[in-house]
C-alpha positions in Angstrom: 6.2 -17.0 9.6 5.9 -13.4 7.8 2.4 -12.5 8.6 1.3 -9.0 6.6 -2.3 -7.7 8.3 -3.9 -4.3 6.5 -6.9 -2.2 8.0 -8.3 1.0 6.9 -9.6 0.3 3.7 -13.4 1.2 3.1 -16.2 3.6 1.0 -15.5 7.4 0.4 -16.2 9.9 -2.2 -14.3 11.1 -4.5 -11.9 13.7 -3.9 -12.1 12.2 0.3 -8.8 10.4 1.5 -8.3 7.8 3.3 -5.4 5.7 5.3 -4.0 2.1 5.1 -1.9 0.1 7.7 -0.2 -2.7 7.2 1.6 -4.6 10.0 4.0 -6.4 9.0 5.3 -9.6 11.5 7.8 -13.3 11.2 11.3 -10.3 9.9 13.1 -7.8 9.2 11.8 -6.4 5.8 13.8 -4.2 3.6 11.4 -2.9 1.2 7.1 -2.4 1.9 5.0 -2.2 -0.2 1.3 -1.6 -2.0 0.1 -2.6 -5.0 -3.7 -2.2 -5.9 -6.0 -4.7 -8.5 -8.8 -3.5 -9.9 -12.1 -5.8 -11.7 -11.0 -7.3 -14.5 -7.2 -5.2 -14.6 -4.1 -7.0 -13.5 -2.5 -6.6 -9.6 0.3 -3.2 -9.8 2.3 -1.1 -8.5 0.9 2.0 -5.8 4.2 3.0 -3.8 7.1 1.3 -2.1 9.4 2.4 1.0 13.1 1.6 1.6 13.9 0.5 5.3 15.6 4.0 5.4 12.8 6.0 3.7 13.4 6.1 0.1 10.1 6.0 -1.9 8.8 5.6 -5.1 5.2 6.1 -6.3 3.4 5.4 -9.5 2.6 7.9 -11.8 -0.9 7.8 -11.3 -0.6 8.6 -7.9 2.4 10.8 -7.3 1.4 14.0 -5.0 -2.2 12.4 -4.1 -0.6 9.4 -1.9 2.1 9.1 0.8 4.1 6.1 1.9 5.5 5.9 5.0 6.8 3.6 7.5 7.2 2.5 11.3 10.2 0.9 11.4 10.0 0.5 15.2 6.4 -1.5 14.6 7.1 -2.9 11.5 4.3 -1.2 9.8 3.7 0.8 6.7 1.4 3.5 5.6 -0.8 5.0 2.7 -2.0 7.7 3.3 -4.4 8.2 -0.2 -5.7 12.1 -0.6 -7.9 13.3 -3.3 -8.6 10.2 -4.2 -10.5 9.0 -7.8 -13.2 6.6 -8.6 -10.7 4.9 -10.7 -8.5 4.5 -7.6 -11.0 1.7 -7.0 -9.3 -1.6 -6.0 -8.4 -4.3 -3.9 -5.0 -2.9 -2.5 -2.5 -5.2 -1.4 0.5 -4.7 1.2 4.0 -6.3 0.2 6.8 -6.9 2.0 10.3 -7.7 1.2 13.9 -9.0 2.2 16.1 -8.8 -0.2 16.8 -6.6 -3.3 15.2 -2.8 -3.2 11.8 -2.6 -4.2 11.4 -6.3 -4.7 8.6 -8.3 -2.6 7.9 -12.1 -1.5 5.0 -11.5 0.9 1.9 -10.0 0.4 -1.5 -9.2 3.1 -4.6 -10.8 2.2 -6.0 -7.6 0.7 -8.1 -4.3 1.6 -11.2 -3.2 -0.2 -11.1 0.5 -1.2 -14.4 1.8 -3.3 -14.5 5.7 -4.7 -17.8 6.7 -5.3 -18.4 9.7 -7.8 
């Protein structure tokens, strides 16, 4: 059973950073994910990691956030750096098995609040 379990969301300030960990359980996943979902917005696309490292990142945060990945503990990372009030958002981990960049699984969600 694939069992996807994120910690480190929380409050900060705008322009503070903050880091996410997923751990990922129940296979052996290809592609990881996050995707954030914002009041009223629908869920989207944050940044993805291969299984050997290649990443891609949405434009709105390309050079503010890192993905990166365990592979040894099955866990994935974002770290989030100068982050924005509209970086406000429930942000989900993904996980998947098959095709790059595509996900099946997702974590139950992380709150992360930017205050200006």
């Amino acid at each position: 059973q694939v069992q996807l379990v994120e910690s480190g969301g929380g409050s900060v300030q705008a322009g503070g950073s903050l880091r996410l960990s997923c751990a990922a359980s129940g296979g052996t996943f290809s592609s990881l994910g996050w995707f954030r979902q914002a009041p009223g917005k629908e869920r989207e696309f944050v940044a993805g990691i291969s299984r050997s490292g290649s990443t891609s990142y949405a434009d709105s945060v390309k050079g503010r956030f890192t993905i990166s990945r365990d592979n040894a503990k099955n866990t994935v990372y974002l770290q989030m750096n100068s982050l924005k009030p509209e970086d406000t958002a429930v942000y989900y981990c993904a996980a998947g098995t098959g095709a790059y960049m595509t996900y099946g699984y997702w974590g139950q969600g992380t709150q992360v609040t930017v205050s200006s």
